[in-house]
Legacy VTK file of the C-alpha trace (Angstrom):
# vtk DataFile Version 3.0
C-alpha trace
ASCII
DATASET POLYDATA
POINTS 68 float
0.000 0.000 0.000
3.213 2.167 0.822
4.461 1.977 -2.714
0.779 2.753 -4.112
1.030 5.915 -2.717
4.526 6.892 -2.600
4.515 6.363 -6.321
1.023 8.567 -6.657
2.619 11.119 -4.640
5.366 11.834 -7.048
2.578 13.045 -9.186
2.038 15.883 -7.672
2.745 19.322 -8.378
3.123 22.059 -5.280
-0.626 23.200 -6.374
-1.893 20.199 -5.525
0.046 20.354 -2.311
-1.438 23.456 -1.253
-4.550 22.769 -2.368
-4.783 19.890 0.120
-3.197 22.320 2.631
-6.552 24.731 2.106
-9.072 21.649 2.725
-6.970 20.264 5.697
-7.232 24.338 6.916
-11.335 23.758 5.988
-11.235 20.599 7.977
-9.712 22.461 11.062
-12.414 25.135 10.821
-15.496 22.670 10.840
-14.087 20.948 13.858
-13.438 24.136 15.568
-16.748 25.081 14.949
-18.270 21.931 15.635
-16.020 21.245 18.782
-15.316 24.831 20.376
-13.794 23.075 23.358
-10.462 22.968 21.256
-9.656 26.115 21.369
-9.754 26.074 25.597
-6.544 23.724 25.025
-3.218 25.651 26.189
-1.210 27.400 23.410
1.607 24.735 24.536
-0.470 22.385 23.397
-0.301 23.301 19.817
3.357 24.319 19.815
3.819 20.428 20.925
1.792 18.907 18.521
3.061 21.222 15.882
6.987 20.175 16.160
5.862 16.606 16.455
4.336 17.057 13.387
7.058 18.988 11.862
9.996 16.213 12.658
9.626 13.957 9.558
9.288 16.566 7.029
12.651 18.155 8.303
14.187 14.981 8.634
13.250 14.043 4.764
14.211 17.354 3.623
17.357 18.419 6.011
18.745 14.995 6.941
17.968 11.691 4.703
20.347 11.167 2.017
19.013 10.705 -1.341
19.267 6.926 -2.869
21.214 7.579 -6.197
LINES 1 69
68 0 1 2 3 4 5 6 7 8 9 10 11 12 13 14 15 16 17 18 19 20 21 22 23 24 25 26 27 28 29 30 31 32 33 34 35 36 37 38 39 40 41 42 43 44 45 46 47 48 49 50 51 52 53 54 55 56 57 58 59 60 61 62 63 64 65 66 67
């Protein structure tokens, strides 16, 4: 299933990147709205789950060595 997708990724262009960046914003916004009780979370919180969520990208494009 990994290769399925890591080979349709490669398809992409950086619109379609961003374009999935604007629905996953969407997505944020309905469950805000839906679930207000996120918001009450501390600002820590989000700075947390945002560098957890930051590691692999940095690591792909920073760190791992490309296969030649």
């Amino acid at each position: 299933m990994f290769k399925y997708f890591n080979k349709r990724i490669k398809l992409f262009s950086i619109w379609d990147i961003k374009l999935a960046q604007i629905v996953a914003m969407c997505v944020m916004i309905v469950l805000i709205k839906l679930i207000p009780q996120i918001t009450d979370l501390r600002f820590r919180w989000y700075i947390l789950i945002g560098v957890v969520c930051a590691i692999r990208p940095i690591y792909v494009m920073f760190i791992k060595k490309e296969k030649v």
